[in-house]
C-alpha positions as CSV (number, residue, x, y, z in Angstrom):
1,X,12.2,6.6,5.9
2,X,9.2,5.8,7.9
3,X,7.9,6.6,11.6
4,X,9.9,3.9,13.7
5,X,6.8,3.4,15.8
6,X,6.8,-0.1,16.0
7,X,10.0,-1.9,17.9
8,X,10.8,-4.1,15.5
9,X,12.6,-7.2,15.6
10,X,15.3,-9.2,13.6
11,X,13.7,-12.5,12.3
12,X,15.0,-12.6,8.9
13,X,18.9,-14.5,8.9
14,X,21.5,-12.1,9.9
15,X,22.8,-9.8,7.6
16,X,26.4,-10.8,6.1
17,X,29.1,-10.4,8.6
18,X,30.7,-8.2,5.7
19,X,28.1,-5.9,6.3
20,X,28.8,-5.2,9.9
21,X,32.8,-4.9,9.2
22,X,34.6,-1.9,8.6
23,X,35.4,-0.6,5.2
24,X,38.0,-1.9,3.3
25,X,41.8,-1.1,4.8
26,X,44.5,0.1,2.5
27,X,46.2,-3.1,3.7
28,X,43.3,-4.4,1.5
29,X,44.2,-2.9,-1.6
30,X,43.4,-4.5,-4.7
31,X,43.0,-3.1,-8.3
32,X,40.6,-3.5,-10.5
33,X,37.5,-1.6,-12.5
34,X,34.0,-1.2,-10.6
35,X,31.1,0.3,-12.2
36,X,28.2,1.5,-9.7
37,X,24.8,1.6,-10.8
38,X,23.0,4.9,-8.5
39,X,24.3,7.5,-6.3
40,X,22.1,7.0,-3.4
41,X,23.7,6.3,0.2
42,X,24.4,2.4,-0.4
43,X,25.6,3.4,-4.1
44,X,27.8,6.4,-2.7
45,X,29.1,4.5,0.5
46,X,30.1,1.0,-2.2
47,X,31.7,3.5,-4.4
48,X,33.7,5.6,-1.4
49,X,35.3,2.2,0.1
50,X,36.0,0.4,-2.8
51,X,38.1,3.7,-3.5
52,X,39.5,3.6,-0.4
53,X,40.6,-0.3,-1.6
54,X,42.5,0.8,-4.9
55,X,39.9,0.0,-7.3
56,X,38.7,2.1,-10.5
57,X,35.5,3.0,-9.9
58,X,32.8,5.0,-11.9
59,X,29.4,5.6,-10.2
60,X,26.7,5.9,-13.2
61,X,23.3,7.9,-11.9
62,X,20.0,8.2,-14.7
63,X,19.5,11.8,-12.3
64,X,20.8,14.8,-12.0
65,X,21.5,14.8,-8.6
66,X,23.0,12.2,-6.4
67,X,21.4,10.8,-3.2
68,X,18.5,8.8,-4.6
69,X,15.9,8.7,-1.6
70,X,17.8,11.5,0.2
71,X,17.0,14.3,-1.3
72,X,16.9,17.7,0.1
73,X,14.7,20.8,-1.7
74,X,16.8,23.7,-0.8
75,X,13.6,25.6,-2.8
76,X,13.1,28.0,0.4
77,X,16.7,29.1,0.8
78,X,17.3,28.8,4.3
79,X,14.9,26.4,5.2
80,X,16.3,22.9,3.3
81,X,13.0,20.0,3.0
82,X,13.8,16.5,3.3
83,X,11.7,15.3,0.5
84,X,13.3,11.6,1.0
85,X,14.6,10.0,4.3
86,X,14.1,12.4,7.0
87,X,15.2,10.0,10.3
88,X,18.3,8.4,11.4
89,X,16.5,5.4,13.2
90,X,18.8,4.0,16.7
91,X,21.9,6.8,16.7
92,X,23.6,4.9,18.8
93,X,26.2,2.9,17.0
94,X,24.6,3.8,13.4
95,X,27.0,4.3,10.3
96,X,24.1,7.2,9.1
97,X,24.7,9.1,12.6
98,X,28.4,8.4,12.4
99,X,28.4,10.2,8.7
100,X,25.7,12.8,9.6
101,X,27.9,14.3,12.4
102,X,31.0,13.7,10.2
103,X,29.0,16.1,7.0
104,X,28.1,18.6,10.3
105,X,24.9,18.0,10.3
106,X,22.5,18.3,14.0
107,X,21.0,15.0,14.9
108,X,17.5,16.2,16.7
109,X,16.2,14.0,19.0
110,X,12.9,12.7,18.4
111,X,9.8,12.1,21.3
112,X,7.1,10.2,19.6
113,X,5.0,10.7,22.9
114,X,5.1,14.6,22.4
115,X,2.4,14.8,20.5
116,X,-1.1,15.9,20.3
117,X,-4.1,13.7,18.7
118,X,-7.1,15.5,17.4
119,X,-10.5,14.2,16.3
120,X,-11.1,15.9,13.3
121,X,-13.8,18.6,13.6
122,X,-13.7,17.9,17.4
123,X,-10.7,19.4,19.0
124,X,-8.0,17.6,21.1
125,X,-9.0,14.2,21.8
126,X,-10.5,13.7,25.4
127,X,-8.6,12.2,28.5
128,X,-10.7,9.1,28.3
129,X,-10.3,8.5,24.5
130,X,-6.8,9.2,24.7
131,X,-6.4,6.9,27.1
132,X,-8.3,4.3,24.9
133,X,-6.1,5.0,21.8
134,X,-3.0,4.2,24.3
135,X,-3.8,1.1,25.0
136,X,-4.5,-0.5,21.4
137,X,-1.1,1.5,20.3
138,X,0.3,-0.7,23.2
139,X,-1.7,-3.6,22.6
140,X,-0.3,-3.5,18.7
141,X,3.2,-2.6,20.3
142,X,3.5,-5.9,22.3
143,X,2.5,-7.8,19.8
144,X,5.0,-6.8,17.5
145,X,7.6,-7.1,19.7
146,X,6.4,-10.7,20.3
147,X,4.7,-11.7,16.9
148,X,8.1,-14.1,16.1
149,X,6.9,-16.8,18.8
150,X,7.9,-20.1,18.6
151,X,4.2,-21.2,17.3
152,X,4.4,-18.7,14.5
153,X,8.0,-19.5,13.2
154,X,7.2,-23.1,12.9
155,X,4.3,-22.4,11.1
156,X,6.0,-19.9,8.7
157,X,8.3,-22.5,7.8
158,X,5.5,-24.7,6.4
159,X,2.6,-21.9,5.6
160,X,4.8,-18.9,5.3
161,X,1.7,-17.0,2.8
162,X,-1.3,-15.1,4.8
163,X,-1.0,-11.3,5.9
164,X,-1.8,-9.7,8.8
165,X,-5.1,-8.6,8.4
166,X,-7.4,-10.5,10.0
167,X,-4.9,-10.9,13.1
168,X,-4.6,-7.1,13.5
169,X,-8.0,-6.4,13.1
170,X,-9.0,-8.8,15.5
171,X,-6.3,-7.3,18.1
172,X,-7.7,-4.1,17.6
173,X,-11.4,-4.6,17.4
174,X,-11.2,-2.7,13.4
175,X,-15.1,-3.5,13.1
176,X,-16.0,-1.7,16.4
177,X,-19.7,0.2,16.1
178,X,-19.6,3.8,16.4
179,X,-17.1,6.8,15.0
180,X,-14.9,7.5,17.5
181,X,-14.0,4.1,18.0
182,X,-13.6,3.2,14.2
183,X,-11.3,6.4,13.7
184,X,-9.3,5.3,17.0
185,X,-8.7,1.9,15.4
186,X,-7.7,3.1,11.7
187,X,-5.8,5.4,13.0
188,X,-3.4,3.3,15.4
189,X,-2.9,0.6,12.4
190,X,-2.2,3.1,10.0
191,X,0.2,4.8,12.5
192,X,1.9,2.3,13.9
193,X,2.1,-0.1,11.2
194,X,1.1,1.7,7.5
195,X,3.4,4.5,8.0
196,X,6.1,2.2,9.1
197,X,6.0,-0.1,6.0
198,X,4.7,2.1,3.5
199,X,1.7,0.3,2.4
200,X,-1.7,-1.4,4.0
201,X,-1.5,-3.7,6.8
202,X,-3.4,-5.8,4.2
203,X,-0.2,-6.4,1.9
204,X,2.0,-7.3,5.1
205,X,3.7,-10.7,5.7
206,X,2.0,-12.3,8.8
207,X,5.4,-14.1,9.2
208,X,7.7,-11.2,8.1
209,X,6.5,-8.0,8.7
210,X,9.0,-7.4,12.1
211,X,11.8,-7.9,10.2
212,X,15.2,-5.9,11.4
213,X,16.1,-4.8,14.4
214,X,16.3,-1.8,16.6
215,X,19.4,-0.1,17.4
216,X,20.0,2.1,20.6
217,X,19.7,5.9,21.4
218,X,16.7,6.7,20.0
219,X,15.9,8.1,16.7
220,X,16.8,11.8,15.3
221,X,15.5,14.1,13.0
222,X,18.6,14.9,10.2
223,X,18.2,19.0,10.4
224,X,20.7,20.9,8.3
225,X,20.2,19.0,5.3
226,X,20.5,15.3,4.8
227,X,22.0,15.9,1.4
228,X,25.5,16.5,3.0
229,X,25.4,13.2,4.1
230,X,25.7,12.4,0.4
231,X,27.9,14.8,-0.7
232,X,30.3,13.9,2.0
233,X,30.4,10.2,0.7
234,X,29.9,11.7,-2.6
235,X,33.8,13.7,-2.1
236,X,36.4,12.7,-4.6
237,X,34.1,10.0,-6.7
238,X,34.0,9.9,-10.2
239,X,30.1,10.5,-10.9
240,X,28.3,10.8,-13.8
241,X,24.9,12.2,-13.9
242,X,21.9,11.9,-16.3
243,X,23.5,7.7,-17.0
244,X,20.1,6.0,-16.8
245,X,21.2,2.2,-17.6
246,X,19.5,0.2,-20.3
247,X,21.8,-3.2,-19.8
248,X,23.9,-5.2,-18.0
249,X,25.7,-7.8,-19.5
250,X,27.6,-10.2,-17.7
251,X,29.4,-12.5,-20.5
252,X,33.0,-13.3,-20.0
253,X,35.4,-13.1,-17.4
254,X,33.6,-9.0,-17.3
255,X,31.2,-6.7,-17.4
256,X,29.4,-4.4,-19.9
257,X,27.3,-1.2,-18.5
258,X,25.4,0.6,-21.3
259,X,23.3,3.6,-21.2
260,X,21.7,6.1,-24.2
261,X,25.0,7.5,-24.4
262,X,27.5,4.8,-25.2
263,X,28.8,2.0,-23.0
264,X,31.5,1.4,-19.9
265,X,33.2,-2.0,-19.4
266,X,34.5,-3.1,-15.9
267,X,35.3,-6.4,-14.0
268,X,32.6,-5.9,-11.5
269,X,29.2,-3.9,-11.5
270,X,27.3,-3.2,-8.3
271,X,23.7,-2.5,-8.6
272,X,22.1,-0.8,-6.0
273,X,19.0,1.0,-7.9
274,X,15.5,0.4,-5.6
275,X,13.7,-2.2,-5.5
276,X,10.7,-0.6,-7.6
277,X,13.4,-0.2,-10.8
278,X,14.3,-3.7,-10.6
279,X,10.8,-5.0,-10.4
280,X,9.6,-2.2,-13.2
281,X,12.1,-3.8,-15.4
282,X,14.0,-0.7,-16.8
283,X,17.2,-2.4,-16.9
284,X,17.7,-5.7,-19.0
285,X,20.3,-7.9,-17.3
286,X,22.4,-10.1,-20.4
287,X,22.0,-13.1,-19.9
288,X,18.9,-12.9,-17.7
289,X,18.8,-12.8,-13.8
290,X,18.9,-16.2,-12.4
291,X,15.3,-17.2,-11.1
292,X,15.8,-17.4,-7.3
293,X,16.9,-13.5,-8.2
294,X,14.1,-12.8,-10.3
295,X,11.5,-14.6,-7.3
296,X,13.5,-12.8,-4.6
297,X,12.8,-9.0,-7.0
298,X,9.1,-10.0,-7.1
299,X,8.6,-11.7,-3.7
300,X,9.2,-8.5,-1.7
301,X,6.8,-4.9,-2.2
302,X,7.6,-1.3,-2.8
303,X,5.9,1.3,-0.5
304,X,5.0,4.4,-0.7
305,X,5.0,7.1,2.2
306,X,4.9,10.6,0.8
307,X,5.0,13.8,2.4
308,X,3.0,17.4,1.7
309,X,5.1,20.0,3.1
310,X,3.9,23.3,4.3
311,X,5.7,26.9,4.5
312,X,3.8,29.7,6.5
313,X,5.0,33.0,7.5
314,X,5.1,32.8,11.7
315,X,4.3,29.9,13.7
316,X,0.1,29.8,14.6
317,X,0.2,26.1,16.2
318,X,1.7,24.9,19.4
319,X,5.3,25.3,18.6
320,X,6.8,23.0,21.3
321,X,4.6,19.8,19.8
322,X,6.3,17.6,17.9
323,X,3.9,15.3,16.3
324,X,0.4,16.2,15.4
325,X,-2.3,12.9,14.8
326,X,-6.1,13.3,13.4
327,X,-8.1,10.4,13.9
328,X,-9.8,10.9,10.4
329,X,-13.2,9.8,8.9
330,X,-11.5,7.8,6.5
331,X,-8.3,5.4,7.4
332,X,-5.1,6.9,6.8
333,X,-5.8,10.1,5.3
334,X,-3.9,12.8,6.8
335,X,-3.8,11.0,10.1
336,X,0.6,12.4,10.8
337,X,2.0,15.6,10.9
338,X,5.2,16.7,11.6
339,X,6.4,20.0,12.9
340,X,9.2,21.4,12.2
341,X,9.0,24.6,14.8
342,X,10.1,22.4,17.5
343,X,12.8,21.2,16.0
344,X,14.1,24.5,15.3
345,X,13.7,24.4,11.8
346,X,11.3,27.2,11.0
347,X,7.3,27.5,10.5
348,X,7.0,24.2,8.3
349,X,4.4,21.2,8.7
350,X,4.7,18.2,6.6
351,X,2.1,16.1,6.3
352,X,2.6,12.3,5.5
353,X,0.6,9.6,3.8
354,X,1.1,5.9,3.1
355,X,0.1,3.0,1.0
356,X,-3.2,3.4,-0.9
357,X,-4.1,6.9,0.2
358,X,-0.9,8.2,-0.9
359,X,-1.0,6.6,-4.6
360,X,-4.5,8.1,-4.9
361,X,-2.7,11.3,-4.2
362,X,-0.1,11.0,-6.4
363,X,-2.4,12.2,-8.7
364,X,-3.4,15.3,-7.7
365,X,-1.9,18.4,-8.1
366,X,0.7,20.4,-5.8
367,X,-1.6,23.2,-5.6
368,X,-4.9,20.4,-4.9
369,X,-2.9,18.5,-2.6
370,X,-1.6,21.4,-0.5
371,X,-4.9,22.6,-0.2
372,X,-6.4,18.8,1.1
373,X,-3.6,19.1,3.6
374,X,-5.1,22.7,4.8
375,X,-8.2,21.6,5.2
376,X,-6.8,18.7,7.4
377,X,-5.1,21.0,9.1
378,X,-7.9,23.4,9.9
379,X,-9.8,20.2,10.8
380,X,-7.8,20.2,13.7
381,X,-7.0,23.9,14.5
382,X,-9.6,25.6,13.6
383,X,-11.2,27.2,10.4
384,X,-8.8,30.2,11.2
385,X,-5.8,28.6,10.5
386,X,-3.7,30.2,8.0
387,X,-3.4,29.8,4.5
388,X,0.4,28.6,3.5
389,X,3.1,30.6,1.8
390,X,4.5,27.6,0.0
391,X,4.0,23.7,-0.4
392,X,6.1,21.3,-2.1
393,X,4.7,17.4,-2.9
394,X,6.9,14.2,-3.4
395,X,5.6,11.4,-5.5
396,X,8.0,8.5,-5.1
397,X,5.1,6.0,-6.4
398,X,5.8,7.9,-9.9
399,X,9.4,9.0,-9.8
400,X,11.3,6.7,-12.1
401,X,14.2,6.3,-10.9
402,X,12.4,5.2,-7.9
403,X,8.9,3.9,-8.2
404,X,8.5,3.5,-4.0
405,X,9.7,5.1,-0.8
406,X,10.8,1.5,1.0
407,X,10.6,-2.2,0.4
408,X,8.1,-4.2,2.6
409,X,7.2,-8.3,2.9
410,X,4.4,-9.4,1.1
411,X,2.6,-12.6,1.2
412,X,5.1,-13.8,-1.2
413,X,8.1,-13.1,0.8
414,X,10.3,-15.8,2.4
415,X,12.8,-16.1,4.8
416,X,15.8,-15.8,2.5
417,X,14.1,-13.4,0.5
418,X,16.1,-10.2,1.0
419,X,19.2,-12.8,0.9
420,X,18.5,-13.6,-2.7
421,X,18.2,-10.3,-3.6
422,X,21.8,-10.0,-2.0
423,X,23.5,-12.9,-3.5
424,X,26.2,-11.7,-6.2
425,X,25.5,-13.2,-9.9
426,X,29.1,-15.1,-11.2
427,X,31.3,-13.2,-8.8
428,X,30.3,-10.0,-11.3
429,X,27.5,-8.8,-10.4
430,X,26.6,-7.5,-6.8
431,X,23.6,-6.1,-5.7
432,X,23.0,-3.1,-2.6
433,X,20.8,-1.0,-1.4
434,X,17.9,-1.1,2.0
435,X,15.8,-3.8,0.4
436,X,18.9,-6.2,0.5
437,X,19.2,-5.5,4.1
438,X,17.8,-8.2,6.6
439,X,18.6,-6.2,9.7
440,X,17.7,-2.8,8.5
441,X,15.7,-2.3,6.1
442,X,14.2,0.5,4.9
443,X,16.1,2.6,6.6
444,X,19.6,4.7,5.6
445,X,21.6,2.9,8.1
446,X,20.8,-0.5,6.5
447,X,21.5,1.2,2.7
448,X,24.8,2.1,4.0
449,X,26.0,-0.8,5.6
450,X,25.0,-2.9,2.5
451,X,27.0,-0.9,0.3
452,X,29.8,-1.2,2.4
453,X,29.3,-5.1,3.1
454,X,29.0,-4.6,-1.6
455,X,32.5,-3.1,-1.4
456,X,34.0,-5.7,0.7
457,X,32.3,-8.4,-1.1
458,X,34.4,-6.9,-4.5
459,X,37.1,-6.2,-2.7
460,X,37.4,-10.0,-1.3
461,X,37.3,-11.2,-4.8
């Protein structure tokens, strides 16, 4: 959900070998009564292959919509918004590009290195100070890639707290004297690392952070829609919007489900609501969640990357440029636009904004915060750029049903972290979604194969 700037690497324990297995085979058939708790993509993708298995299965959703984080504003007719997930992330083998093609939709390739970085006020950023922004983005690429030396690890194992900070500011020289080469420094660790993660580099895991791993063919933009995805999975299901959950109870050889309207009983119950809802509590688990479940919901974070989307009437900006970067005055603010002319999508721009930054936003008004994205804009372009015809806001630190874009590692995170989030409660209660992933998360890809590695799980029992 993120720019998949850094490369990053698999150093958390491999994600369940149920999770990299197909779905369930009708040879597999069991019966049985499943309730699912959210109709995002690991929710929907549980629900379609335990159906596929012969269970029951009612999927319960507190919105009026499915797809959770995918979410698609069909507000300007023709020109669907990906308010949510916006990226498949490695298409090559990936369940997400598999199921995107299968709903019809066009898988864009993406170029991070077509872009164009401005200094804002200043114009396109020089040859020289290009060059010099290159080579800390590469400095801080290489060192991801490497970060998990042996050194490291066998520290983490005794001293796993401590966040990057001090080691990335150090690698990129943060406290540098003069503008140009404070703004060139914010701006590659907010690019590179913030936007990834959804939050500041300050609230990263030194020993965590490259968690996952990258899968082939390069990453694609979802243009068509990313909502078909979900209605795809979605096809046949027996959904039921507007169910927000007040309890689980787990006493017996079942399972109770109970919302404002009434209750459902089952033998099984997969939760696969974010993180942010199980750490905000909205859901009481009866008898309570064991504590290495409880440590596991409060050891990991919940980012925030939102996006400011822009409408205009024609095209006034280089239209073949895919990415447009401001090196701004203050770190993170307005430093990543997207364009959506190149990809053939029409005369849109969406802005993006992480961690801090974008809480502070959250805030402000659509009408404020379209206007703060102008200005950035015109910052870059010129005083002459044009007013939009539209803007639409996401706020996914304040949704709900939400209350984050994507999990991160925090200084409280540990190696079996995402694990214990994963581990089913009594052989009753199972758990999904991208923050249970250890090779994926944040990402659709890893939401979908933990639903799927959910389904099998239930299905084995």
């Amino acid at each position: 959900m993120a720019f998949e700037f850094v490369d990053r690497r698999r150093l958390l324990a491999g994600l369940t070998a149920t999770a990299l297995m197909s779905s369930p085979s009708p040879a597999q058939r069991r019966s049985g009564r499943a309730i699912v708790i959210g109709a995002g993509a690991a929710g929907l993708a549980c629900a379609h292959d335990m159906v596929r298995a012969g269970l029951d299965v009612v999927v319960l959703e507190a919105r009026t919509r499915i797809g959770g984080r995918l979410d698609t504003s069909r507000q300007w007719g023709d020109l669907p918004v990906e308010l949510g997930a916006s990226w498949i992330h490695g298409v090559g083998g990936n369940p997400a590009a598999i199921a995107a093609r299968a709903a019809g939709l066009e898988l864009h390739p993406v170029d991070y290195d077509n872009r164009a970085v401005y200094e804002a006020g200043e114009g396109v950023l020089g040859d020289l100070a290009l060059e010099r922004l290159e080579t800390l983005e590469n400095r801080l690429q290489d060192y991801a890639a490497h970060a998990t030396g042996d050194a490291l690890e066998r520290a983490c194992r005794t001293r796993p707290r401590g966040t990057l900070a001090n080691r990335l500011a150090r690698l990129v020289g943060l406290e540098a004297t003069g503008a140009s080469k404070r703004q060139r420094r914010q701006f590659a660790i907010n690019s590179l690392v913030e936007h990834e993660y959804g939050t500041d580099f300050e609230q990263l895991s030194r020993c965590f952070w490259t968690e996952g791993e990258d899968l082939p063919g390069g990453d694609a933009l979802v243009v068509g829609g990313f909502d078909r995805l979900a209605q795809s999975l979605a096809a046949g299901l027996d959904i039921r919007l507007g169910q927000r959950v007040e309890q689980i109870s787990y006493h017996g050889s079942g399972v109770s489900v109970t919302t404002a309207g009434g209750s459902e009983q089952a033998d099984v119950v997969v939760v696969t609501v974010p993180l942010g809802v199980l750490q905000a509590g909205h859901i009481r688990f009866e008898p309570g969640l064991p504590p290495a479940k409880t440590a596991a919901i409060a050891a990991l974070g919940s980012g925030l990357l939102n996006k400011c989307v822009l409408k205009f009437d024609a095209v006034s900006w280089p239209r073949n440029i895919e990415f447009f970067h401001r090196l701004a005055d203050e770190r993170g603010e307005w430093s990543a636009f997207v364009n959506h002319a190149a990809s053939g999508q029409g005369p849109m721009i969406t802005g993006f904004n992480a961690g801090t930054f974008a809480r502070e936003l959250e805030g402000v008004g659509d009408v404020q915060t379209g206007q703060l994205a102008l200005e950035a804009l015109r910052s870059m372009f010129g005083t002459g750029f044009p007013e939009p015809s539209g803007v639409q806001v996401t706020r996914w630190g304040s949704d709900e049903q939400a209350f984050g874009s994507i999990s991160f590692p925090t200084v409280e995170t540990r190696s079996d972290s995402r694990i214990r989030l994963l581990d089913a409660i009594d052989g009753r209660v199972f758990f999904a979604g991208e923050a249970t992933s250890t090779n994926a998360p944040g990402t659709v890809h890893g939401a979908l194969r933990s639903g799927r590695a959910a389904a099998l799980a239930v299905v084995e029992r």
